[in-house]
N, C-alpha and C positions, 0 to 999 in steps of 0.2 A: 436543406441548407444548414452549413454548420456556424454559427458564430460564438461561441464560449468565451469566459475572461479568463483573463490571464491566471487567475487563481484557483482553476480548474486544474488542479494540479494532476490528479487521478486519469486523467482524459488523455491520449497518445497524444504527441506534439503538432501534429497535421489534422487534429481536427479542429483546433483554435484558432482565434486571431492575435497577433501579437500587437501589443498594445494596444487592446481594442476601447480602450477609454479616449484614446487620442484620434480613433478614427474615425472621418470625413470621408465622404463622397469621392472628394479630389486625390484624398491622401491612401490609397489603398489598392492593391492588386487581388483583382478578382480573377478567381482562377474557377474553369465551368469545366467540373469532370478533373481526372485523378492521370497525373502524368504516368507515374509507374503501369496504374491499369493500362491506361492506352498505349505504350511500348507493349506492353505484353498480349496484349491483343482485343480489344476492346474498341472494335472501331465503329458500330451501330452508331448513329448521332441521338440526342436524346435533349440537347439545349436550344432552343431556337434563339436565333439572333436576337428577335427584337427585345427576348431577357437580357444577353448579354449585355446588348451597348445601353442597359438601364445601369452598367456597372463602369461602363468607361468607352474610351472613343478610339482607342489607340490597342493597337495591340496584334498577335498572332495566333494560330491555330491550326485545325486540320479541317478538315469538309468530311460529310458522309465519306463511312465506306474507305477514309484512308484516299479519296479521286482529288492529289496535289497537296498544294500547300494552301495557307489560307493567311493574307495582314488585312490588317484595318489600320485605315487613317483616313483621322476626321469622318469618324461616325459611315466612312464609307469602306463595305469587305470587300477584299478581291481575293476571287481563288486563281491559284496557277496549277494545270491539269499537265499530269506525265506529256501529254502531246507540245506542252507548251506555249498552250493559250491562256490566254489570263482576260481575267473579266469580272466584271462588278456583281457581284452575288446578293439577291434578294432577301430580305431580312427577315423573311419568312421560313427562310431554310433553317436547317441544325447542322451541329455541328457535335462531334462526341470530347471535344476537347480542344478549349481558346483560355490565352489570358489576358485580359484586360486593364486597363487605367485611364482614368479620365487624367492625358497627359499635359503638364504646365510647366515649362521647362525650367527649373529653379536657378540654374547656370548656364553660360552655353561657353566652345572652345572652336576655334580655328586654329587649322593646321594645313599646309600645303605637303607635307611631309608625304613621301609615295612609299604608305606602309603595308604590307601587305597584313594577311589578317591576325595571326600567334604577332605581329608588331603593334599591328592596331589594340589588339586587347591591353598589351603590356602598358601602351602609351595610354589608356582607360585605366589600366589600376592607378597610373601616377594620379587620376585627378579625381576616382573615384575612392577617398580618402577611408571611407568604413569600409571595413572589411566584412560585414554584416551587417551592411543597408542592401536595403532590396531597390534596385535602379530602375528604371526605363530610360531608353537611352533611344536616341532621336538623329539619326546622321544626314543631312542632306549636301547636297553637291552633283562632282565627278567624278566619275572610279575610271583609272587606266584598265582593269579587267574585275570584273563579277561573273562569276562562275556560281551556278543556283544547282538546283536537282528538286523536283517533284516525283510523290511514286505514284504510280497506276492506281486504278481502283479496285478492291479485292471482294471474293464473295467469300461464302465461308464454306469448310470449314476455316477460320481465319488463324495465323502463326504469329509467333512476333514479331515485333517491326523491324529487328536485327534481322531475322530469316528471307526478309523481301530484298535486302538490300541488294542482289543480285539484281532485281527487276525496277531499281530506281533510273529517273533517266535528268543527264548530266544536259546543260546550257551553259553558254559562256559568250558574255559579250564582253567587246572591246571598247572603249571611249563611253563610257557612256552615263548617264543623268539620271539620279536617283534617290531614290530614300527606300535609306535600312531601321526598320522598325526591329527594337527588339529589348533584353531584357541581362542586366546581372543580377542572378538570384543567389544568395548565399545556402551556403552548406545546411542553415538546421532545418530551411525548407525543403528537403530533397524528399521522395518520394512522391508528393503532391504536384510536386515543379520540377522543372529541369533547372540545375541548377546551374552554375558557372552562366557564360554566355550562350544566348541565342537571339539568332536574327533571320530575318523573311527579309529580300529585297521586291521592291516596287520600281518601276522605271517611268520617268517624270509623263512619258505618254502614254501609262498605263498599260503598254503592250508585255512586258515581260516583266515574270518575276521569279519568287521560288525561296527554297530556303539555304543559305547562303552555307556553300564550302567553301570557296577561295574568294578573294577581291584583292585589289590593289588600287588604294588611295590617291587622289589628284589632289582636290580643294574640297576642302570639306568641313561645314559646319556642323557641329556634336551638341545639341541638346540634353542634357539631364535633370531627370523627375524624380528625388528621393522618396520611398512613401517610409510609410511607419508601420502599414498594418497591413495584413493579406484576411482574403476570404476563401476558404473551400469549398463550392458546391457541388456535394458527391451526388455520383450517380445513383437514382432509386432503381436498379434494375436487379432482376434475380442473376445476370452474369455478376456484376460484379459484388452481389451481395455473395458470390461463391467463389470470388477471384481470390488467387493463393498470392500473400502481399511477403511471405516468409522469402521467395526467393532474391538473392541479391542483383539487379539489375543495372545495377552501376555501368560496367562495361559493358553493354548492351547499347545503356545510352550515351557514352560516348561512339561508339562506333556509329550509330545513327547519325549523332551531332554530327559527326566529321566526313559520312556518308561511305567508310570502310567497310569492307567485308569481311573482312581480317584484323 
């Protein structure tokens, strides 16, 4: 586990925490496992739950093995499996990569506005005022349409997460009741995080979820949690103490993000 101060200058940017003199429990994004490794292929699980939610209650991830998506809310995981089942996952499992916050919504917004998602985010930068705050961002209501995708579960030898996208599988529902868990993370934490937005949908009877390409807004209340400081806890493993971090994987993940294959 890495926590440095900020006047470790010598030290790559992603292995510190940024203002880590001002960071609290409540005020911090814990991140279990190394974003760039796991796009590139790194999907073994190696964190068990019940360390992570010692970091926060709120938050997104992946399950062993790459099998769906993975949110949490209120100290409770659900995974959603390529088939499209979704279910409350035991805190005894791992996971090779989740981010975390114990979430307290510092602001919140209502909007009836039927945005769909490149709207929603735009109408998100109007209120999400630093351009270099790290958010958690909290939606509940009704979406006219949420469109999700989980991918299968993979053995190895394992490719990157861009290479599977042929075998992701697409859900969309109509009308329906929900909460989108998810995160603005700015540009100087990229590698360790995915940066810009992301979001996992849950559906209010727990039956469906996933990680979110399209939606289109009804009535919706927007919770927001600014923190100050992030945590890295790298993987101890001899892959990723051999994993090549030189390559640039930027487009990689957005193509992931947005679930393109192209």
């Amino acid at each position: 586990m890495i926590c440095l101060k900020p006047y470790a200058l010598l030290v790559p940017l992603w292995l510190f925490v940024i203002n880590a003199s001002a960071q609290t429990q409540s005020n911090t994004l814990y991140t279990a496992g190394h974003a760039s490794a796991f796009i590139g292929g790194l999907y073994d699980a190696v964190y068990p739950y019940t360390n992570v939610l010692k970091h926060g209650n709120f938050g997104l991830g992946a399950p062993d093995k790459l099998d769906g998506e993975i949110l949490i809310l209120d100290s409770k995981i659900y995974q959603t499996q390529a088939t499209g089942k979704t279910f409350e996952v035991k805190r005894t499992e791992l996971t090779p990569f989740t981010v975390v916050n114990f979430f307290k919504a510092q602001k919140t917004a209502k909007t009836t506005l039927k945005l769909p998602k490149n709207h929603l985010f735009k109408y998100l930068d109007s209120i999400l005022t630093n351009k270099n705050g790290i958010y958690a961002i909290k939606i509940t209501g009704s979406f006219g349409l949420i469109k999700t995708r989980a991918f299968p579960p993979v053995a190895r030898p394992y490719v990157p997460l861009a290479d599977m996208l042929p075998l992701q599988h697409f859900f969309t529902f109509n009308n329906i009741r929900g909460t989108l868990v998810g995160y603005r993370i700015p540009a100087f934490m990229d590698g360790p995080n995915i940066t810009g937005y992301h979001f996992h949908f849950l559906s209010d009877d727990k039956k469906a979820g996933g990680h979110i390409i399209e939606l289109l807004t009804d009535n919706i209340t927007i919770g927001i949690d600014e923190m100050d400081s992030f945590l890295v806890d790298i993987p101890q493993t001899e892959e990723f103490n051999n994993f090549d971090f030189k390559k640039d994987r930027r487009e990689e993940v957005k193509r992931v993000e947005n679930g393109k294959k192209e």
